[in-house]
N, C-alpha and C positions, 0 to 999 in steps of 0.2 A: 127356538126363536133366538136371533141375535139381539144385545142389547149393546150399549156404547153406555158408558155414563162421563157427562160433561160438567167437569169443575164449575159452579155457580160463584162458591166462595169458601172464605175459610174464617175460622174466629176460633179465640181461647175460649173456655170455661173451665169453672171450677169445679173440683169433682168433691163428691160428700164424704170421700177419704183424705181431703185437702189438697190432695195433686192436682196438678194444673193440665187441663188437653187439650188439643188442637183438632177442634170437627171441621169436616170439610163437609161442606152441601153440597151434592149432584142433583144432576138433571139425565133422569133416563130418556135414553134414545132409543129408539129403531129403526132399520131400512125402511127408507120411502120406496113403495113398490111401483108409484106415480109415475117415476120419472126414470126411465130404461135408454142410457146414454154411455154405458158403458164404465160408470166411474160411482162409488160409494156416496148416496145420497140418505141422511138421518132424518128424522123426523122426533119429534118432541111425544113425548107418551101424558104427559100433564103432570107424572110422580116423580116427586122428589126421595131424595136418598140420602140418610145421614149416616158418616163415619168419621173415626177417628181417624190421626196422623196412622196409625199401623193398620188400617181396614179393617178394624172389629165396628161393625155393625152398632149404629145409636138409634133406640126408638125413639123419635122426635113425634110428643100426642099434641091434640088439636089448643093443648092448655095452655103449652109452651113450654115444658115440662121434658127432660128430655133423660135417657137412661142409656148407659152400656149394656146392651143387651150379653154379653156372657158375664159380667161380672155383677152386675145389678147395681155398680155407683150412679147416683144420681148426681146430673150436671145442670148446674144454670150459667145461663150463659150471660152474652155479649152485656 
């Protein structure tokens, strides 16, 4: 399956090593199979995507509570 992901935004946090990161929120996409016109049409999947400025992977939970997933620093944000 193809996926696209579209910049939502971006913000610092603090991480619980005292460095400072920059996550960026996405918005996963996929082809709209609707609409066959010849030209690349996305569609919104409802999930969001959080990473850092270098694309390691942040788990963002429902608390608000957010983690580098390979390193395990915890970050609070904005």
């Amino acid at each position: 399956m193809s996926l696209k992901l579209q910049l939502l935004q971006s913000f610092s946090a603090r991480g619980s090593d005292g460095a400072t990161y920059k996550v960026r929120a996405y918005e996963r996409l996929v082809p709209d199979p609707s609409l066959n016109d010849g030209q690349e049409h996305w569609q919104s999947t409802g999930v969001l995507e959080y990473r850092l400025e270098d694309g390691a992977l942040v788990d963002a939970r429902a608390d608000g509570s957010m983690q580098v997933v390979r390193s395990g620093v915890q970050l609070t944000g904005p």
